[in-house]
DSSP file (Angstrom, degrees, kcal/mol; ACC not computed):
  #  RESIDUE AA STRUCTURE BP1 BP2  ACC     N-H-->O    O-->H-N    N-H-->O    O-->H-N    TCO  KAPPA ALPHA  PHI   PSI    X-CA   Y-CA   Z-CA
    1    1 A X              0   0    0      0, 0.0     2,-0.3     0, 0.0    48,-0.0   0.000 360.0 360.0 360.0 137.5   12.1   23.5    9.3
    2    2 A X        -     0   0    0     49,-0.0     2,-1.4     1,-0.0    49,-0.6  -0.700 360.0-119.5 -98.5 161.9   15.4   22.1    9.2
    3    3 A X        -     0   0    0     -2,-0.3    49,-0.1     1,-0.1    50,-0.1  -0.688  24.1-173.1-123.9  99.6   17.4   22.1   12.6
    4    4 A X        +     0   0    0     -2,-1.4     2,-0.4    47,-0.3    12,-0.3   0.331  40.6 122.2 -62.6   6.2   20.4   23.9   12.5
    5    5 A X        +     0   0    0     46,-0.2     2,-0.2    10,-0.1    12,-0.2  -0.726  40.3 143.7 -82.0 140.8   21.7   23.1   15.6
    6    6 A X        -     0   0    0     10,-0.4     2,-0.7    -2,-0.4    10,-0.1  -0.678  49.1-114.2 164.1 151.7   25.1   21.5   15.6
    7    7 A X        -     0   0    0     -2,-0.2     3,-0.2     1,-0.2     8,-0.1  -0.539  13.8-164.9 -81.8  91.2   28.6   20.6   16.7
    8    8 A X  S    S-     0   0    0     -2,-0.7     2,-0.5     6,-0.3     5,-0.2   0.787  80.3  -2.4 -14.3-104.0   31.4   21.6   14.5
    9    9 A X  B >   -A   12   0A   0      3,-1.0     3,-3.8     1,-0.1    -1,-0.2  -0.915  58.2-129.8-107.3 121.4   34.0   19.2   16.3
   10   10 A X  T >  S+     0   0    0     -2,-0.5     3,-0.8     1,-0.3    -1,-0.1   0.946 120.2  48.1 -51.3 -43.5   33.7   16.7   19.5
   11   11 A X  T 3  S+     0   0    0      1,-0.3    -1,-0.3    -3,-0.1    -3,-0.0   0.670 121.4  28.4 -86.0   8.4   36.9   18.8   20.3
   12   12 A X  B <  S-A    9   0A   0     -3,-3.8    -3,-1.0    -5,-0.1    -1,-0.3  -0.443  82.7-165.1-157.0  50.0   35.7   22.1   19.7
   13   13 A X    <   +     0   0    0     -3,-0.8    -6,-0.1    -5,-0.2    -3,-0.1  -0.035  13.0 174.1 -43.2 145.1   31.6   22.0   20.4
   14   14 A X        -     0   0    0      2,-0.1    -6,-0.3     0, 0.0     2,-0.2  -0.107   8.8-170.5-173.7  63.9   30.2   24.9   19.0
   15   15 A X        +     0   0    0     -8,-0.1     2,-0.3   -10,-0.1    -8,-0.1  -0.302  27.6 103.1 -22.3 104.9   26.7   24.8   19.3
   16   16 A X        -     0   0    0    -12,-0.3   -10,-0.4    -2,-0.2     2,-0.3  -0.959  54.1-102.2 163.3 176.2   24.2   27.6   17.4
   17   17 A X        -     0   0    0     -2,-0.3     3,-0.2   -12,-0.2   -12,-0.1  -0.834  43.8 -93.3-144.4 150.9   21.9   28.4   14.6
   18   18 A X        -     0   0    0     -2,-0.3    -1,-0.1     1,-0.2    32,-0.1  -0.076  59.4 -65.6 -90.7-170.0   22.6   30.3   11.5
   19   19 A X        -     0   0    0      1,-0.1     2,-0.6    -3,-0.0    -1,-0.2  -0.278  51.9-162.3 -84.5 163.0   22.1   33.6   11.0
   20   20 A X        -     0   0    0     -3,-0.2     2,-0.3    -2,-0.0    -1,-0.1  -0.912   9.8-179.4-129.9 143.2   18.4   34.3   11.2
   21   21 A X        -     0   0    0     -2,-0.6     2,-0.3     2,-0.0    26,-0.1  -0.972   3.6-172.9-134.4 143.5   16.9   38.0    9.5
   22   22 A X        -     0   0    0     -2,-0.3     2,-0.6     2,-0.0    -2,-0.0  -0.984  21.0-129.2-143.0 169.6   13.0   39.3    9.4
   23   23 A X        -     0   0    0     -2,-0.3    21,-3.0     2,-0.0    20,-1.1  -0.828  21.0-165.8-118.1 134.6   11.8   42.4    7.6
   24   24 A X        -     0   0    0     -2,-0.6     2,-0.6    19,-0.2    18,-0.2  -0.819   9.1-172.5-120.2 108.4    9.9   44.5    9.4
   25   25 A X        +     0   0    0     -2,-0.5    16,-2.7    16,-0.3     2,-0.4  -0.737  14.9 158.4 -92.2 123.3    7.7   47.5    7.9
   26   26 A X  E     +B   40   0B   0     -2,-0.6    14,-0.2    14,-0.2     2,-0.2  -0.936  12.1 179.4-167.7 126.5    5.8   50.3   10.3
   27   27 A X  E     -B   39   0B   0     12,-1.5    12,-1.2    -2,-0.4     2,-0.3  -0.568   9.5-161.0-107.4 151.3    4.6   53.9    9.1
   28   28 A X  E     -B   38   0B   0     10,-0.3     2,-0.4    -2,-0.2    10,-0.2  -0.901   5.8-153.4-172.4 133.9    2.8   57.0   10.6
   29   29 A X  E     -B   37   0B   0      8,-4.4     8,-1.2    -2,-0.3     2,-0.3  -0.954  13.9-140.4-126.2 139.4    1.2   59.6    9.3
   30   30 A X  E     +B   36   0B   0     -2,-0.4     6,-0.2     6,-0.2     3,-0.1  -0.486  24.8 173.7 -66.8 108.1    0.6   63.6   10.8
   31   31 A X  S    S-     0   0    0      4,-0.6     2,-0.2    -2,-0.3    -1,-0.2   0.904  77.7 -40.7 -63.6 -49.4   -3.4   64.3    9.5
   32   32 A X  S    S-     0   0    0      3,-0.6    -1,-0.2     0, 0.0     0, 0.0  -0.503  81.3 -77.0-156.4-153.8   -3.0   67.5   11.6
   33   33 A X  S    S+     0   0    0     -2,-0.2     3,-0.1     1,-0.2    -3,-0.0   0.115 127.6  58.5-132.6  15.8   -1.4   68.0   14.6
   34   34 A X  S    S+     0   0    0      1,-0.3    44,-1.8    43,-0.1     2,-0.5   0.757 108.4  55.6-103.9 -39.3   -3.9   66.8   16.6
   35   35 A X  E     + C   0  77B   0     42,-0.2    -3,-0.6    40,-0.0    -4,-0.6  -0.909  48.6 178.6-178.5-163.0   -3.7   63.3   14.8
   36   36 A X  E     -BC  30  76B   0     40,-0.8    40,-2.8    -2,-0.5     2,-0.4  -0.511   9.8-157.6-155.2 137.5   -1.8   61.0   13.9
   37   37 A X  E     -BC  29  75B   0     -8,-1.2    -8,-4.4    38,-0.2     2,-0.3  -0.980  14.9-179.9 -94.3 116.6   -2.1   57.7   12.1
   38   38 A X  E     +BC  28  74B   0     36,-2.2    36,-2.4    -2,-0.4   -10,-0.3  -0.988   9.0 164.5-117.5 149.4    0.2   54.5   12.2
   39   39 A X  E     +BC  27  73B   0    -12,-1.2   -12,-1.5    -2,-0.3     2,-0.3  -0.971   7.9 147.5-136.2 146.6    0.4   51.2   10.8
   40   40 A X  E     -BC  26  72B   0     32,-0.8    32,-4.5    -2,-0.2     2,-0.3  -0.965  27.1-138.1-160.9 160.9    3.2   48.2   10.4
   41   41 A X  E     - C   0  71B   0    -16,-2.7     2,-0.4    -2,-0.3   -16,-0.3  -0.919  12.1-140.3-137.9-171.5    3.6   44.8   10.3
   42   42 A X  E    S+ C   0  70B   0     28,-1.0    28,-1.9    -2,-0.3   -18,-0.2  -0.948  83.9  19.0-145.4 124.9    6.2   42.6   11.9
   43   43 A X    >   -     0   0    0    -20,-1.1     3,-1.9    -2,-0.4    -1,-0.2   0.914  67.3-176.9  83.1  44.4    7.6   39.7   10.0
   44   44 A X  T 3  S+     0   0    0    -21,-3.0   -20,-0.1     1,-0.3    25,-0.1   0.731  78.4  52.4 -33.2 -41.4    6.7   40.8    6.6
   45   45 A X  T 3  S-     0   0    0    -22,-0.2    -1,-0.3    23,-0.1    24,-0.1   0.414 104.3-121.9-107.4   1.0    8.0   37.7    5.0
   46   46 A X    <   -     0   0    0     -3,-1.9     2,-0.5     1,-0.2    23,-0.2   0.849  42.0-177.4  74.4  13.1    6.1   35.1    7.3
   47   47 A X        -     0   0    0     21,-0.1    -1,-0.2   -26,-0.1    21,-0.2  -0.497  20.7-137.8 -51.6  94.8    9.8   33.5    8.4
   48   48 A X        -     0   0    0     -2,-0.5     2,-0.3     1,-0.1    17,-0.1  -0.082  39.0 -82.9 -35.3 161.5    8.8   30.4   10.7
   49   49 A X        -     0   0    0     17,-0.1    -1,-0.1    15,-0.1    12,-0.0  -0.876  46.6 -86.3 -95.5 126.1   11.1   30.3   13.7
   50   50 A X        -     0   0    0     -2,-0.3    10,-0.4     1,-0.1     2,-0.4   0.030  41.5-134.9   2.9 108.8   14.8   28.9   14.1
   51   51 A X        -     0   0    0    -49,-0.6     2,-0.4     8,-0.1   -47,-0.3  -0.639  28.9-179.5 -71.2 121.5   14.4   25.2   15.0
   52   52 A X        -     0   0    0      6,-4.8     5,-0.1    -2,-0.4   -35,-0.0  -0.991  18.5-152.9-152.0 123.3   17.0   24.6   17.9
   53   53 A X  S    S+     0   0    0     -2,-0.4    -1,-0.1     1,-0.2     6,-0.1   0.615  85.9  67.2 -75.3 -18.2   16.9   20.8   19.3
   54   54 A X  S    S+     0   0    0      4,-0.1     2,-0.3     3,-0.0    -1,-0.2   0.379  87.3  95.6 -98.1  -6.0   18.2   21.5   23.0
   55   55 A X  S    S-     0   0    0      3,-0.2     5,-0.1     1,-0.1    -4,-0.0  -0.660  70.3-148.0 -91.2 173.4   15.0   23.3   23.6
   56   56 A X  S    S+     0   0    0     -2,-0.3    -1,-0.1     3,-0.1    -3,-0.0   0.500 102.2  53.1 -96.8  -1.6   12.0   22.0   25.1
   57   57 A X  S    S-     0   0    0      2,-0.5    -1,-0.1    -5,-0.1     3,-0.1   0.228 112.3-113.1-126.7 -31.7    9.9   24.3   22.9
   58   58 A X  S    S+     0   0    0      1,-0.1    -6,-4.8    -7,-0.1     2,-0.3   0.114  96.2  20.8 107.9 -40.7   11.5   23.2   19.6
   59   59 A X  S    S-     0   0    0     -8,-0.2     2,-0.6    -6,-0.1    -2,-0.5  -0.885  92.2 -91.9-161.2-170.0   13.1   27.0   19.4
   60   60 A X     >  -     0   0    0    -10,-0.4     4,-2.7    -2,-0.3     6,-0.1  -0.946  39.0-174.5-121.5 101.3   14.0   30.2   21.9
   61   61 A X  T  4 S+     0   0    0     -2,-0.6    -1,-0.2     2,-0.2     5,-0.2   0.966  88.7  60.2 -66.0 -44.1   10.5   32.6   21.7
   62   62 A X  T  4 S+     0   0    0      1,-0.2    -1,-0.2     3,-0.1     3,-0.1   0.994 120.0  25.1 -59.6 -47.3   12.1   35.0   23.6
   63   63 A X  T  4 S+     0   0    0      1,-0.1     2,-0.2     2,-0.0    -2,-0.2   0.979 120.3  51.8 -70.6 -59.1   14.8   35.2   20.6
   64   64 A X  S  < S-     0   0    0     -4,-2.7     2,-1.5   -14,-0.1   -15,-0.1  -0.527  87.3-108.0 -94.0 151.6   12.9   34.1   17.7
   65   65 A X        +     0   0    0     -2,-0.2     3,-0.3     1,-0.2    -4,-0.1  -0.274  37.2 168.4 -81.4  85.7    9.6   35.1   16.2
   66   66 A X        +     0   0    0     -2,-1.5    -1,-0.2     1,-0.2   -17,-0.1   0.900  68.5  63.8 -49.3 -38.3    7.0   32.2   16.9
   67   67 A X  S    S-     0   0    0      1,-0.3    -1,-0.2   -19,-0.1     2,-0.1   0.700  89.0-149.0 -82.3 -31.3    3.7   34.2   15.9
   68   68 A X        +     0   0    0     -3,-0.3    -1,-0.3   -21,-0.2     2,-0.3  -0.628  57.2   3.1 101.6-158.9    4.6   34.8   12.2
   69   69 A X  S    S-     0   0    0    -23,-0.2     2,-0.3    -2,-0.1   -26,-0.2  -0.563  73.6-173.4 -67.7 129.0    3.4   37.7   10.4
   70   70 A X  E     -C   42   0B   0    -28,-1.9   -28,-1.0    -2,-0.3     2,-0.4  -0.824  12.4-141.2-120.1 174.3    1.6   40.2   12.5
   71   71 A X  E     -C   41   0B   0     -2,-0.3     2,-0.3   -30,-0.2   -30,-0.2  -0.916  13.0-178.3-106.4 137.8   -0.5   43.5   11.8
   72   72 A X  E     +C   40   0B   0    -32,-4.5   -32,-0.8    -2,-0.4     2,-0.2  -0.921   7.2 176.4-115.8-178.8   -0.7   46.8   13.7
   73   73 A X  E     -C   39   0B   0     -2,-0.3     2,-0.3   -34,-0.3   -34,-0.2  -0.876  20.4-171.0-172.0 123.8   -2.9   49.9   12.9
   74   74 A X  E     -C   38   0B   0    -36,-2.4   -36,-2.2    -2,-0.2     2,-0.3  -0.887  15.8-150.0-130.5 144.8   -2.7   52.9   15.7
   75   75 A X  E     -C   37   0B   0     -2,-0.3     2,-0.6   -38,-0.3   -38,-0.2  -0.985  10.5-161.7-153.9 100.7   -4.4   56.0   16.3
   76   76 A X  E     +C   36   0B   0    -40,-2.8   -40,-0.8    -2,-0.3     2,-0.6  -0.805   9.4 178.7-138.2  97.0   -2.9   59.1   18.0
   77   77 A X  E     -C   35   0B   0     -2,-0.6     2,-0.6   -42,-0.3   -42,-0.2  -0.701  15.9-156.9 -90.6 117.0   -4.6   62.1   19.7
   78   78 A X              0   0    0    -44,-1.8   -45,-0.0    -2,-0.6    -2,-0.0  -0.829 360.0 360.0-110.6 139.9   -3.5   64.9   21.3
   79   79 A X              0   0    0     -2,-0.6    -1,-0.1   -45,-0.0   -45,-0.1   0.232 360.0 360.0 -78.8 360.0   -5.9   66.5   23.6
């Protein structure tokens, strides 16, 4: 990871990280209309997280995606 954090100009700090994108895929399908199938994943492309030196963490989890690629797979019944 390279660490994008940095100051334009001593007279003009301007502090930030470039722009950062993840692809995200997630599906559902109607069996009937009692139910319902879904599935996705998050972070398709397995983008590591924004390296930012002024944290103590190395980067911001609450902004950026720490966990990598993940899966779901869902199940939906109506009674």
């Amino acid at each position: 990871m390279k660490d994008v954090t940095a100051v334009t100009t001593p007279a003009n700090p301007g502090v930030g990280v470039n722009a950062y994108s993840s692809f995200d895929v997630f599906g559902s399908y109607d069996i009937n209309k009692q139910w319902r199938i879904r599935a996705g994943v998050t972070n398709a492309g397995n983008h590591g997280p924004v390296l930012v030196s002024s944290s103590q963490t190395s980067t911001d989890p609450s902004v950026f995606d720490v966990v990598g690629r993940s899966y779901q797979v869902g199940v939906h019944v109506t009674l």
